[in-house]
LUMGUBA-998801 format. One line per field, with one value per residue (C-alpha): residue in three letters; residue number from 1; z, y, x. Coordinates in steps of 0.2 Angstrom, whole numbers, plus 5000, padded with zeros to 4 digits. Layout:
N
rest (ALA/...);
nr (NUM/...);
Z (Z/...);
Y (Y/...);
X (X/...);
***
This chain:
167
rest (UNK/UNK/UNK/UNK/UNK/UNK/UNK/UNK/UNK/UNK/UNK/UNK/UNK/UNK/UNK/UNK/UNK/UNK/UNK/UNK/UNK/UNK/UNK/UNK/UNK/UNK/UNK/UNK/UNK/UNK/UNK/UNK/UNK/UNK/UNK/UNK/UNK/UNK/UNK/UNK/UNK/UNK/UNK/UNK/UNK/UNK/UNK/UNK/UNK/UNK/UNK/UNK/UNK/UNK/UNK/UNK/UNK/UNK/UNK/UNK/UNK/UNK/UNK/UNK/UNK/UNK/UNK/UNK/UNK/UNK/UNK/UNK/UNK/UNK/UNK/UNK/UNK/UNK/UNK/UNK/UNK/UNK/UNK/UNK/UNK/UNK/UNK/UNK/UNK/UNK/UNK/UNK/UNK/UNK/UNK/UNK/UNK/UNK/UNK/UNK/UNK/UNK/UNK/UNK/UNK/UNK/UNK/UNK/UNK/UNK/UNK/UNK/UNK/UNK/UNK/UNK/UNK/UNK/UNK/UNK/UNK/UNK/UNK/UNK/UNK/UNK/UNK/UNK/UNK/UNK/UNK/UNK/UNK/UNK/UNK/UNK/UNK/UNK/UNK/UNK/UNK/UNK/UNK/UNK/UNK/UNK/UNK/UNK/UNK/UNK/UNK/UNK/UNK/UNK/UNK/UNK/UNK/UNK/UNK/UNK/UNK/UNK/UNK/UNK/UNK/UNK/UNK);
nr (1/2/3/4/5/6/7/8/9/10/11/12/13/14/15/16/17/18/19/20/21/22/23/24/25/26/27/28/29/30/31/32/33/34/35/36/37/38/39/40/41/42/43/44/45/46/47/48/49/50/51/52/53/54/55/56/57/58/59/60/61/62/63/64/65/66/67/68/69/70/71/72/73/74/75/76/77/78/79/80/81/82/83/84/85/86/87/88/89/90/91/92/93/94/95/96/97/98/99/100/101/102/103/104/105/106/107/108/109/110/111/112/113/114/115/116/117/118/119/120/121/122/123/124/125/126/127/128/129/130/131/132/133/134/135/136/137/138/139/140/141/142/143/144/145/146/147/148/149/150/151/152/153/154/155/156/157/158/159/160/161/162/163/164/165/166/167);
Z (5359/5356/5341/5334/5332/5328/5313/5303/5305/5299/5283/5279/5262/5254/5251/5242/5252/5259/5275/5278/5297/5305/5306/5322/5325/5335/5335/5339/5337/5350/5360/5356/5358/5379/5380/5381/5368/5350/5335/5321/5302/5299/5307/5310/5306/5310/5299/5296/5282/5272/5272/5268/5253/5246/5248/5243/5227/5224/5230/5222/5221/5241/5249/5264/5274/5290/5297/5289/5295/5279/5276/5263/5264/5256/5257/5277/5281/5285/5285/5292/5293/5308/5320/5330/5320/5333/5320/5320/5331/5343/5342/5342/5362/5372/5355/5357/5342/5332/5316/5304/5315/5331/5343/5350/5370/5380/5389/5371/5365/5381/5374/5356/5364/5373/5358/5349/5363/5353/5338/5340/5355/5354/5358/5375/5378/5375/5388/5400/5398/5395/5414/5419/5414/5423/5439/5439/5443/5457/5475/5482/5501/5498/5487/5501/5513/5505/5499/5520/5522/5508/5519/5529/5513/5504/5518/5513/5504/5492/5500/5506/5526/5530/5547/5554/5548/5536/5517);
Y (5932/5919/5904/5914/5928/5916/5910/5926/5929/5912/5909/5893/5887/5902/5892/5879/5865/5850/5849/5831/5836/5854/5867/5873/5891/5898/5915/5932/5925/5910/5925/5934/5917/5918/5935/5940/5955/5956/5949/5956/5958/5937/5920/5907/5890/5873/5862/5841/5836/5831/5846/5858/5846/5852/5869/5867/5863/5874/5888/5888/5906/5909/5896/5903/5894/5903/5896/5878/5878/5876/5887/5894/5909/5910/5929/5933/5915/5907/5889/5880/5864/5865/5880/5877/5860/5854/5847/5844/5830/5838/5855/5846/5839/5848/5858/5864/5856/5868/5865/5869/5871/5869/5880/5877/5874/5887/5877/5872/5891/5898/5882/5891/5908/5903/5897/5913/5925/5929/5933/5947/5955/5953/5933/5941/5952/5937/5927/5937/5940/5921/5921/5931/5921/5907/5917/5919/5901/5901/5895/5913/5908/5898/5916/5928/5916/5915/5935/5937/5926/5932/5947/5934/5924/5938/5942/5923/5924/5907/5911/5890/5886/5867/5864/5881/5884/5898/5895);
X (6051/6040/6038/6025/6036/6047/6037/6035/6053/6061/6055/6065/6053/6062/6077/6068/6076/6068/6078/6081/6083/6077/6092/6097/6093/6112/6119/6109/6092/6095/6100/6086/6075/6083/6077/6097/6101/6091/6098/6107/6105/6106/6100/6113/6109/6118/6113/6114/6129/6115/6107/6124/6127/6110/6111/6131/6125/6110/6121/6137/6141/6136/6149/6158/6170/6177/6192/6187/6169/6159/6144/6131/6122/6105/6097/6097/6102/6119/6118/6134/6138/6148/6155/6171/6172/6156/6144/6125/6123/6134/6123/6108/6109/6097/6089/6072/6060/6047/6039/6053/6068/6076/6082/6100/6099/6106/6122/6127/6123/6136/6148/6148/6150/6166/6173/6169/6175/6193/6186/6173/6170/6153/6153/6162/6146/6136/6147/6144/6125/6123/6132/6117/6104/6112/6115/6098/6094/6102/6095/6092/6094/6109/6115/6110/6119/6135/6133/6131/6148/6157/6169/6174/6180/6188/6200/6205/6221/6214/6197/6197/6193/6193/6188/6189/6209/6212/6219);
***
């Protein structure tokens, strides 16, 4: 999927909030965003303090807080101030910048998906085709070289030689 897409989906100016800084785009749609799996019914959202104090207090009646992480949900829209009790800033390394909102990078993505693994198995799924899209990038000649070599390995109890001596 690409910003375009992107851009008749996410329709931020419908909360009628000036985001002091752009809300992170995380969950299915960052998914969806690597080309990993489609997203669900709702778009995830980090968002600054700043930010989750305005829509705190526009939104009253649509507070949520899951396991201490603060959130409000606007429509189709869960904004949360934090996930895992990582916050904005720490979310916000590596995001990738639009218009209106930013796009959380995929190594902090897989970090949020770890975190998640025990509560829905879902986030497990995602894990795994997040380990995907890293394999991937690996060096192919180096792959196919260790994928030649890897019998001799797997007869290794600890599968470790050092200089030539089985481990």
């Amino acid at each position: 999927m690409n910003n375009e897409m992107f851009n008749g989906i996410i329709k931020l100016e419908s909360m009628n909030i000036i985001f002091e800084n752009k809300p992170i785009l995380v969950g299915g749609m960052a998914m969806e965003y690597y080309g990993l799996r489609k997203h669900g019914d709702d778009l995830d959202f980090i968002v600054s303090n700043i930010d989750y104090i305005k829509l705190e207090n526009k939104y009253r009646n649509n507070r949520k807080d899951m396991w201490g992480d603060f959130g409000v949900r606007v429509n189709e829209y869960e904004m949360f101030r934090s996930m895992y009790k990582f916050d904005y800033p720490y979310f916000d390394r590596g995001s990738i910048e639009y218009d209106n909102y930013k796009v959380i990078s995929i190594d902090m993505l897989f970090r949020m998906k770890v975190f998640a693994m025990e509560s829905e198995e879902k986030h497990k799924n995602d894990v795994e085709l997040i380990k995907g899209y890293f394999m991937k990038q690996q060096n192919k000649i180096y792959q196919e070289y260790m994928e030649k070599n890897a019998e001799r390995y797997l007869k290794i109890e600890k599968g470790l030689i050092l200089n030539g001596d089985y481990y």
